[in-house]
N, C-alpha and C positions, 0 to 999 in steps of 0.2 A: 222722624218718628211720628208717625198718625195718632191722635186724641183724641180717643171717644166721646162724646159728651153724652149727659143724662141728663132729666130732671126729676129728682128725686125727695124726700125728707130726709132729717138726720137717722132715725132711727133703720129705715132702708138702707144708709148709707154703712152703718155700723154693721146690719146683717150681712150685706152684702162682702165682707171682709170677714167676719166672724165665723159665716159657714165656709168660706171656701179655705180656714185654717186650722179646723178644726174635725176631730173626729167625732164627739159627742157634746151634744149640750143638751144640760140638762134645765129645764125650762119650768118657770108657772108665772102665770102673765100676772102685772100690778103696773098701773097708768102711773107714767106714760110711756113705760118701756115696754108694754107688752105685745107693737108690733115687731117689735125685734123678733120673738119667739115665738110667732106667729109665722113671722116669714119663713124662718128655721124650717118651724117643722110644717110649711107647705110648699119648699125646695126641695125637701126629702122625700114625699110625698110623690112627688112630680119624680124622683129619681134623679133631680141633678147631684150631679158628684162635686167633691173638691178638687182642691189641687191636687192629690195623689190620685186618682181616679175613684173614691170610694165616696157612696154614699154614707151621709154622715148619719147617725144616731140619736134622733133626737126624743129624750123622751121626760114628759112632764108628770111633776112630782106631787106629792099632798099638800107641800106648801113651799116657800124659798128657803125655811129651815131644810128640806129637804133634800133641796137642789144643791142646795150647800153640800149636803152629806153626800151626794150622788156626784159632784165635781170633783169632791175631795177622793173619792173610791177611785172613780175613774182615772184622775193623775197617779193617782199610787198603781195603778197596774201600765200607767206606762201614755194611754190615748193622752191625746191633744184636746183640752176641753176647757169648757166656756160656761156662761152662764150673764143671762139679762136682767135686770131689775129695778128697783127702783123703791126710794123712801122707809116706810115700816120693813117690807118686806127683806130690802137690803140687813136691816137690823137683824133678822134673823139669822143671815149669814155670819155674822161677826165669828162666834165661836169657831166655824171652820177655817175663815179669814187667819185665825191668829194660828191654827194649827198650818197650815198650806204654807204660811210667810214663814212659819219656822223652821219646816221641813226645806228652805228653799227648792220649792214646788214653781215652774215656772206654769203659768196661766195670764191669760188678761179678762177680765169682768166687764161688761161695758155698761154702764150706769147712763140712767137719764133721768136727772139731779131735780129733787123733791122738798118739798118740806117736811117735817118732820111732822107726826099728830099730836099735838100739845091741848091745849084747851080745844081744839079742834080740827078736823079733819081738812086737809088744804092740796087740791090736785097741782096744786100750783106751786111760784113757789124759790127758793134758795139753792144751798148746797151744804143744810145742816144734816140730810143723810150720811154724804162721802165725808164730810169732815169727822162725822162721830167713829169714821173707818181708821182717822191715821194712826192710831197707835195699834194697828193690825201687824205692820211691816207693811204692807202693800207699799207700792207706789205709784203715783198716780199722777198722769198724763188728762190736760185739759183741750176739751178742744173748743172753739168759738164762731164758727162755721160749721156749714153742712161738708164742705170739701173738707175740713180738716178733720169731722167723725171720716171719713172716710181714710184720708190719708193718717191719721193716727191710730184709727183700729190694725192696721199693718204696720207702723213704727214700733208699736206698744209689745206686737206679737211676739218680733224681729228682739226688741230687747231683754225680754222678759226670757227669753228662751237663751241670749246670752249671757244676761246677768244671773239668772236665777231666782232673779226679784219677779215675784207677781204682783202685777199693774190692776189696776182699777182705772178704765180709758170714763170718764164722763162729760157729760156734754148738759146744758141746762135743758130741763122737761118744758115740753111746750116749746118754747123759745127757740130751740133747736132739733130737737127731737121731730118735728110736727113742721118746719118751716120746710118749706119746696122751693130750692132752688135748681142751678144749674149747673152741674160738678162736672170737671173733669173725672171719668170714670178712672180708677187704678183696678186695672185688667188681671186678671186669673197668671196672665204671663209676668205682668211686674209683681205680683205675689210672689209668684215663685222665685225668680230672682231676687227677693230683697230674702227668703228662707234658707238659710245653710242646714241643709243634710245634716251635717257632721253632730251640730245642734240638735236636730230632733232625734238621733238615734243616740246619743247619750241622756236626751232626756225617756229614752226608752229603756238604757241600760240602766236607768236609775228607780226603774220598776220592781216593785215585789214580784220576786217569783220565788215558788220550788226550787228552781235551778239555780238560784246565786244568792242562799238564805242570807237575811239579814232582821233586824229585832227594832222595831220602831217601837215610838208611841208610849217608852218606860218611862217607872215612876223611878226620881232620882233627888240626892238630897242635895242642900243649895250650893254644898264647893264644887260639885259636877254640875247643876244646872246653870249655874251662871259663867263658869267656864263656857258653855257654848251655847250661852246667846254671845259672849263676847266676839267667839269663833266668827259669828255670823257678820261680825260691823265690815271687815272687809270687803263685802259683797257688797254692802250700800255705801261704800266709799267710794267705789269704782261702779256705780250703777248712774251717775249724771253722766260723766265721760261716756258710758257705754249707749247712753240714750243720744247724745249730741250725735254721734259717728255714726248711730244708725239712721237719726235725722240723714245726715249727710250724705251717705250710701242714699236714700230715698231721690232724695234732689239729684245726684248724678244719675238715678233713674228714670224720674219721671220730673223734674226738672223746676218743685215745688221746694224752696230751701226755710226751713225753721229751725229756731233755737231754742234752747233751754228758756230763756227771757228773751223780749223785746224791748228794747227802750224805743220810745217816740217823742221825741218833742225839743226842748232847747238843752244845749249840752251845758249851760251853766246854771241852771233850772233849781230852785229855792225851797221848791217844794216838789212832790213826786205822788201820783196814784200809782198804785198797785192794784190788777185788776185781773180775775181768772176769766173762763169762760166769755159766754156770747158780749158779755157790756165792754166786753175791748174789743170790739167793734166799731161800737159808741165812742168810748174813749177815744181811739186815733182818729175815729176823723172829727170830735171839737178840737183834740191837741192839735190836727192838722191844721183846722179852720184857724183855731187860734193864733198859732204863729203864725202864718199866711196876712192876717187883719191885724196884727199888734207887733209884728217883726220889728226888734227894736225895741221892743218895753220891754226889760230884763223883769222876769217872774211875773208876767202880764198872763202868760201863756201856759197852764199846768200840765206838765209834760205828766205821759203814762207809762207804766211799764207792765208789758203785757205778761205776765206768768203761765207756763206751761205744764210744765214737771214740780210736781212736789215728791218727796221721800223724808224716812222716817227723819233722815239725818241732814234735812236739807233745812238752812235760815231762811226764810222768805219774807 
């Protein structure tokens, strides 16, 4: 199998996956995500198509409140669609957030992780945006490299579309978003193959239309309402299993193998880091150095474990 290589940023690397899965995205730029939806809507522009041969739809909105409202339309008539952001702006989205995860709506969001504006405004920065996300339903897939926004914007897409769980894929602002490296490219063809058909045309059947009425969006009193969110826990029970196996399918494709977690370091280790995003980078290789220079000192060496995947029902 021949390997393309690039060199690219994360945020490129994310669009570069984002349009060619999507039908519509609906867009309004906020640093440092706003080359994602930049590139969006200057591949449409140009005419390039996705994976189905269609130029995608990209159109930017009054605000990310907005884009929210214009993602959430567009799922409900059936398209495949997206949306890029980042910090305050993410904030906006929440309310459609919690409607989309309810409706299990499958979508993935690609986030490039912000600080939040508190005493003041900071382009830089944490992952106090996406955390203020988890009690959306979302779930949410980390990645820590430039090649993994790429190869997780297709994992994410891949499971979201089987579980019915919608993803929020983030990656830290600056740090990753902005860093240019050298990726193996995951091609238009391994797209398509990690996509099952069968999947996107039931996430089509599960469109509003005329033709097969259905009544969303009622008001309902609590022995019905709580009924079914309970309905829902089965889907995020079976949503880590379903993100591993699509991990897995990925790696027999393009031959990059991840898991849910990573552990790195001494197997009898006293203490433990836990670490999302790009600083488990950092982390394995002092956990490497370490053991390597103190092999031998039992808890000399503080082993890491790298985190991937979080969901509503996940212990991390």
């Amino acid at each position: 199998m021949s390997v393309k290589s690039d060199v690219l940023d994360g945020n490129t690397a994310a669009a570069h996956i984002a349009y060619r899965v999507n039908e519509v995205c609906a867009i309004f730029p906020i640093t440092p995500s706003s080359t994602m939806a930049e590139l969006a809507d200057a591949w449409a522009a140009q005419g390039i198509k996705n994976i189905w041969g269609q130029v995608p739809l990209i159109q930017q909105m009054q605000s990310e409140g907005g884009a929210a409202g214009a993602v959430h339309g567009a799922l409900q008539s059936g398209a495949l669609t997206t949306t890029f952001t980042a910090s305050q702006g993410f904030l906006l989205m929440l309310p459609n957030m919690y409607k989309i995860a309810g409706e299990l709506t499958s979508t993935v969001f690609h986030i490039a992780a912000r600080a939040l504006s508190t005493h003041a405004l900071s382009i830089f920065g944490d992952h106090s945006d996406v955390m203020a996300a988890r009690s959306t339903g979302f779930g949410m897939l980390s990645s820590n490299s430039v090649q993994e926004v790429m190869d997780f914007a297709a994992i994410a897409q891949m499971a979201s579309l089987e579980s019915r769980v919608p993803f929020l894929h983030f990656f830290d602002g600056f740090s990753t978003s902005h860093e240019v490296a050298k990726v193996e490219e995951v091609t238009s063809d391994d797209v398509r193959a990690m996509i099952d058909d069968d999947l996107v045309r039931a996430h089509r059947a599960r469109a509003l239309s005329p033709d097969r009425p259905v009544i969303r969006g009622t008001a309902q009193n609590p022995d019905i309402y709580f009924q079914a969110r309970e309905a829902a826990n089965p889907y995020y029970l079976a949503c880590p299993t379903i993100v591993q196996t699509v991990m897995d399918k990925f790696a027999r494709l393009v031959g990059r193998q991840y898991r849910l977690f990573d552990y790195v370091g001494a197997p009898d280790a006293e203490r433990v880091i836990r670490q999302l995003a790009a600083a488990g980078n950092n982390l394995v290789f002092a956990t490497s150095f370490g053991v390597h220079e103190r092999r031998g000192a039992r808890g000399a060496a503080v082993p890491g474990r790298q985190i991937r995947a979080l969901h509503r029902l996940q212990a991390c």
